[in-house]
Residue frames relative to the residue before (quaternion, step in Angstrom):
aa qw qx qy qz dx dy dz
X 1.0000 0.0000 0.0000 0.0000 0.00 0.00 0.00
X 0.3805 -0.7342 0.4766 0.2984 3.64 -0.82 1.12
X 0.3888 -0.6138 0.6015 0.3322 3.80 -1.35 0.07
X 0.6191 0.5766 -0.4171 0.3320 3.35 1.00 -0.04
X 0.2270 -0.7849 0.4697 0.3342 4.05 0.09 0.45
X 0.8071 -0.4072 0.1588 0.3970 3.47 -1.60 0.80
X 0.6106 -0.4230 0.5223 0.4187 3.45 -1.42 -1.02
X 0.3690 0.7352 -0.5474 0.1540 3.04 -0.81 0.68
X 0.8453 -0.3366 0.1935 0.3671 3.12 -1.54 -0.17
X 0.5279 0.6064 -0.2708 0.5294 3.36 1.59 -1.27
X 0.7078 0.2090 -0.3931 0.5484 3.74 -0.28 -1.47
X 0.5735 0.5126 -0.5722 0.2845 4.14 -0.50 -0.33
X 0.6762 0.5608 -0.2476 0.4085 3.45 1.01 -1.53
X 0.7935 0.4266 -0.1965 0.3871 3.35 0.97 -0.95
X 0.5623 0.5691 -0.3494 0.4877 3.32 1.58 -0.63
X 0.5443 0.6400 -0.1411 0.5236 3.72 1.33 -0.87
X 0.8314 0.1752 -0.2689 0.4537 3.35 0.69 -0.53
X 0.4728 0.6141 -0.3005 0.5559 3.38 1.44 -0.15
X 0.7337 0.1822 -0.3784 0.5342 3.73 0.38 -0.43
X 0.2498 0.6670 -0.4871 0.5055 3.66 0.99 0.09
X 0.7643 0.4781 -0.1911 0.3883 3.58 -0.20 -1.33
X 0.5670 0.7121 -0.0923 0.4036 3.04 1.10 -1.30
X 0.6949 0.5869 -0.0215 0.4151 2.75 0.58 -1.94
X 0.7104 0.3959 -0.1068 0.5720 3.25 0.84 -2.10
X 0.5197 0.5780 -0.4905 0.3939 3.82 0.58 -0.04
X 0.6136 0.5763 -0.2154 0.4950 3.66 0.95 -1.32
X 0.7547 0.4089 -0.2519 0.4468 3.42 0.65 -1.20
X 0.6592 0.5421 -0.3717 0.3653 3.45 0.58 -0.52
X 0.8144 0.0096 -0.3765 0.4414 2.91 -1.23 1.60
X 0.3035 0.5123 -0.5634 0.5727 4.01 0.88 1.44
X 0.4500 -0.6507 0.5831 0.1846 3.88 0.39 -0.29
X 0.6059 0.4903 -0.4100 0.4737 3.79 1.40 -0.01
X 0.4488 -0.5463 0.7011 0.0923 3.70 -1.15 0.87
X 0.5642 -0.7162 0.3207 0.2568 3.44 -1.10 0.68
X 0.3720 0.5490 -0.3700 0.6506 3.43 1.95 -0.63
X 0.5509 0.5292 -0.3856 0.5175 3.94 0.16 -0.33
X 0.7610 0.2817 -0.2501 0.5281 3.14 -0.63 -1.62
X 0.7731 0.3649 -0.4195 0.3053 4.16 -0.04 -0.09
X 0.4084 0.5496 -0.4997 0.5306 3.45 1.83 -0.59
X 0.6301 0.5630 -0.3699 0.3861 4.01 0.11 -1.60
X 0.6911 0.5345 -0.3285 0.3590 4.21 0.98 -1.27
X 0.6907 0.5786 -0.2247 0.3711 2.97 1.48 -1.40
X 0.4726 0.6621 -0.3785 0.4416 3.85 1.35 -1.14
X 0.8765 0.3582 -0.0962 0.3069 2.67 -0.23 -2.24
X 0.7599 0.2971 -0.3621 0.4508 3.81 0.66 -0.44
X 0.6713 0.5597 -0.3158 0.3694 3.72 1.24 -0.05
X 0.5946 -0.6160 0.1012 0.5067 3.10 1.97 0.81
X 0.6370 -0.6658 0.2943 0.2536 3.74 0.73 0.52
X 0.6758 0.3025 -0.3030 0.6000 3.78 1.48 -0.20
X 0.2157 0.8248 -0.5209 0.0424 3.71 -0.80 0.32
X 0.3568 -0.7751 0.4482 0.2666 3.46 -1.16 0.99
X 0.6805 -0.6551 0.1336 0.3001 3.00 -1.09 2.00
X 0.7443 0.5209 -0.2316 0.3480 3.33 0.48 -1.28
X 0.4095 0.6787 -0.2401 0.5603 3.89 1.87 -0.85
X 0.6286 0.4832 -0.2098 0.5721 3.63 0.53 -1.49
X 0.7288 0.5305 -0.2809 0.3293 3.28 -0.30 -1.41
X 0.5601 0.4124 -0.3003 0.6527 3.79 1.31 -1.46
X 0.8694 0.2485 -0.3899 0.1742 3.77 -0.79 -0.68
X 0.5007 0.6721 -0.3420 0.4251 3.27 1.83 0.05
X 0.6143 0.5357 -0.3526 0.4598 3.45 1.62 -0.63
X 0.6153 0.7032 -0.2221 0.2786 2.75 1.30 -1.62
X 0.7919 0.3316 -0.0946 0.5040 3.39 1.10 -1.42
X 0.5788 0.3486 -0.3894 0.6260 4.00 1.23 0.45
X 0.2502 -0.7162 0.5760 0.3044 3.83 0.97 -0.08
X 0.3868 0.6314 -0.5861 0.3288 3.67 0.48 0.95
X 0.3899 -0.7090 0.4584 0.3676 3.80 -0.91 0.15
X 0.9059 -0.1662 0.1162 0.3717 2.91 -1.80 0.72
X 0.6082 0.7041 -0.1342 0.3409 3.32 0.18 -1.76
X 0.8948 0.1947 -0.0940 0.3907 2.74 -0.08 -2.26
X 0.4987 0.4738 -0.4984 0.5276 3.70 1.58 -0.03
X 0.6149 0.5019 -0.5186 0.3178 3.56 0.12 -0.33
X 0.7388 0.5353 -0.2757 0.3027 3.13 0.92 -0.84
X 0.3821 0.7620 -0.2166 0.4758 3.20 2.14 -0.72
X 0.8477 0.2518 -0.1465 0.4433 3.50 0.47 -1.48
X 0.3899 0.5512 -0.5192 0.5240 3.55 1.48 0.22
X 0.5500 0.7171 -0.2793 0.3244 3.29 0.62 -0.91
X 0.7282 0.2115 -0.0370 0.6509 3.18 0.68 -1.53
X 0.6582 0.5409 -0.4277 0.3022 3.73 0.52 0.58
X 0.3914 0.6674 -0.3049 0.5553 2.86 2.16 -0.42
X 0.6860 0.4703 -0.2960 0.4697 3.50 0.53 -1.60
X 0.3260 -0.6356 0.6271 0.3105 3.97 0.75 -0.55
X 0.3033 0.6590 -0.5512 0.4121 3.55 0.47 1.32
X 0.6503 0.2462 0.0096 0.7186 3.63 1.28 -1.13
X 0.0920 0.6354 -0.7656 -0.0398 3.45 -1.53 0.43
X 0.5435 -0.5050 0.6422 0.1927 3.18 -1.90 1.56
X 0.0894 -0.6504 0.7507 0.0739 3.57 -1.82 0.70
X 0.8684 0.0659 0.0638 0.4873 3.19 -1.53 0.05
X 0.8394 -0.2433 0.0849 0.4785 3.21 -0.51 1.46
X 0.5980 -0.4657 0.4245 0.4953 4.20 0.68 -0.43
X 0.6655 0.6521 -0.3444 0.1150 2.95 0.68 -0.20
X 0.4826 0.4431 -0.1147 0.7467 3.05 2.34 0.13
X 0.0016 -0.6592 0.7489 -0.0672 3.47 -1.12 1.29
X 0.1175 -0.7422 0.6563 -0.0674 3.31 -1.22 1.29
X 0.4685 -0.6737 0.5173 0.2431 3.21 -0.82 1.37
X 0.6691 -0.5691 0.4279 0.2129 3.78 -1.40 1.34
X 0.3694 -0.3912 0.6932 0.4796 3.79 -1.08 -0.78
X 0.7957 0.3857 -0.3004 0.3575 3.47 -0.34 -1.35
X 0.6867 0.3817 -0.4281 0.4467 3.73 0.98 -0.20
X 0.4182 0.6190 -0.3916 0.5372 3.66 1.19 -0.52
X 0.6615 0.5102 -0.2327 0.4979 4.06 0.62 -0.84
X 0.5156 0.4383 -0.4179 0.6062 3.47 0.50 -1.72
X 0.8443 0.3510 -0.3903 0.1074 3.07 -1.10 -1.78
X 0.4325 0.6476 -0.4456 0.4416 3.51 1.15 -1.27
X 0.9193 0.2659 -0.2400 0.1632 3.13 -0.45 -1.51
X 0.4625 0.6955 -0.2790 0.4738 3.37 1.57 -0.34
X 0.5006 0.5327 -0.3787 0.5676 3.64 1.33 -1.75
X 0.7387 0.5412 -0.3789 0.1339 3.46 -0.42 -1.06
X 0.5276 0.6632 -0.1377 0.5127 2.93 1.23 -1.77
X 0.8020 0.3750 -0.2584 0.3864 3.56 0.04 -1.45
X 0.5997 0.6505 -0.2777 0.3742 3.27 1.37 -1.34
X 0.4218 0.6468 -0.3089 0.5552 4.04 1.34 -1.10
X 0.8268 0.4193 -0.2761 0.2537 3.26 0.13 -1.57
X 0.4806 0.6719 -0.2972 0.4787 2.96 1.22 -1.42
X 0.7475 0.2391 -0.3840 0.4864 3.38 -0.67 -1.61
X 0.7191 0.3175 -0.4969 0.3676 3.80 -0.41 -0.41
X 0.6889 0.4332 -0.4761 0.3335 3.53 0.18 -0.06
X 0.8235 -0.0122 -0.1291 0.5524 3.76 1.24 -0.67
X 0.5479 0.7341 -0.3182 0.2442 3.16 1.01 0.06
X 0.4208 0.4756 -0.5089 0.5812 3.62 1.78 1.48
X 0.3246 0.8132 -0.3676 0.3133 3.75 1.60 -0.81
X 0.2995 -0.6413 0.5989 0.3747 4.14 -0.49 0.83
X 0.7193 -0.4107 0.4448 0.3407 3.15 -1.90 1.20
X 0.6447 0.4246 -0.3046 0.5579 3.78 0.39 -1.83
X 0.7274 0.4093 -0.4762 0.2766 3.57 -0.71 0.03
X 0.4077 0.6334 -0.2800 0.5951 3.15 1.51 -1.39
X 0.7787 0.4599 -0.2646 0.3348 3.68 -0.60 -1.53
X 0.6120 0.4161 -0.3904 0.5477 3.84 1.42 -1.22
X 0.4718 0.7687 -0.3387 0.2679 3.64 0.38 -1.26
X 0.8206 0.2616 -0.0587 0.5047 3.19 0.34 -1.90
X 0.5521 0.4992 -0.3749 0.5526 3.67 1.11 -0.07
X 0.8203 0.3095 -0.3560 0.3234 3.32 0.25 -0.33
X 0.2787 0.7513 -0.3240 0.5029 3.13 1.90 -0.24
X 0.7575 0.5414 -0.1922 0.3100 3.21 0.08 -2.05
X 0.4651 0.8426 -0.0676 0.2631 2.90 1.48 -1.63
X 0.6239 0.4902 0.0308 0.6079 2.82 0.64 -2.53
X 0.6798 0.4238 -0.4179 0.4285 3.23 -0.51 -1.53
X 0.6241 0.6725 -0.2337 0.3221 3.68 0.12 -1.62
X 0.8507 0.2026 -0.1000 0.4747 3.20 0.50 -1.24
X 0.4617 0.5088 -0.3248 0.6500 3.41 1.40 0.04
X 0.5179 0.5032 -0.4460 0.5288 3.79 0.42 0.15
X 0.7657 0.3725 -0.1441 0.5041 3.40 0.90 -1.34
X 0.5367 0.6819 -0.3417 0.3609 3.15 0.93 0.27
X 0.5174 0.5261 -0.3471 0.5788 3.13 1.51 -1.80
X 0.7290 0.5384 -0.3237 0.2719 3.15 -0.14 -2.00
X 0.7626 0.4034 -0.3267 0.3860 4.10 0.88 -0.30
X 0.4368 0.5949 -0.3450 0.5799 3.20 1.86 -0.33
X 0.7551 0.4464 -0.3831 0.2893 3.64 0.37 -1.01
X 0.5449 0.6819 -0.2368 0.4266 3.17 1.46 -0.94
X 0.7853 0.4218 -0.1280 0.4348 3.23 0.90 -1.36
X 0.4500 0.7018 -0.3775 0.4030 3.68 1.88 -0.31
C-alpha cells in the first residue's frame, strides 16, 4: 500500500501551489510577477517578434484572463523595457535584458526541476503529463461552456 494518497484535486492544488512558491522565490527581486514571468516564457521561447493583437489572444488564452487584462500585462512589461512596441504597436519584440532575465531565471528553475523530478521513471513522467494534459484539456472545455452559458 502506497503512503502517497490518490489523485485528486487536493494533491494537484497542493503540488501547484508549492511549486508556485518556488517559483515566486526566484522571481523576487526581478520585478516580474508570475503572470509576467509566463508572458516573459511565452516571448522569449516563441521567438521574440510577435504581432500585437495574436500575442495578446495567446497570453489570455494561456492565464485564462481576458483580453484586456493581458493587454494590460504586456504594457506592463513594456514599461519595464522587457517588451518593446514597433511600428505603430503593432509589433512587440522581446528586449536583450528580457532574453537575459529569462535565461537566467530558466536556469535556476531548470536545477530545480531536475531535482525535484528529474530521477522520476521516464514512464511515470510520460503517465503524469498525459493525465495532466487530459485535465487541463477538459477544463479548457469547461471554461469555454461556462463562458457561453454566462
Amino acid at each position: 500500500m502506497s503512503s502517497y494518497p490518490s489523485f485528486s484535486a487536493r494533491v494537484i492544488g497542493q503540488t501547484e501551489k508549492t511549486l508556485n512558491a518556488i517559483l515566486d522565490r526566484q522571481l523576487a527581486g526581478t520585478g516580474l510577477t508570475e503572470p509576467q514571468w509566463v508572458i516573459l516564457t511565452l516571448a522569449v521561447t516563441g521567438g521574440g517578434t510577435f504581432e500585437r493583437d495574436a500575442f495578446v489572444r495567446e497570453v489570455a488564452g494561456a492565464l485564462k484572463i481576458s483580453e484586456a487584462q493581458a493587454q494590460a500585462s504586456i504594457d506592463d512589461l513594456i514599461v519595464a523595457q522587457l517588451l518593446r512596441a514597433h511600428g505603430e504597436s503593432a509589433t512587440l519584440i522581446v528586449t536583450d535584458a528580457a532574453r537575459q532575465l529569462h535565461s537566467r531565471i530558466r536556469t535556476v528553475v531548470t536545477e530545480i526541476t531536475e531535482r525535484l523530478w528529474g530521477d522520476l521513471p521516464a514512464e511515470d513522467l510520460a503517465t503524469a503529463g498525459r493525465v495532466l494534459s487530459i485535465i487541463t484539456e477538459r477544463a479548457n472545455a469547461e471554461l469555454g461552456r461556462q463562458s457561453i452559458g454566462a
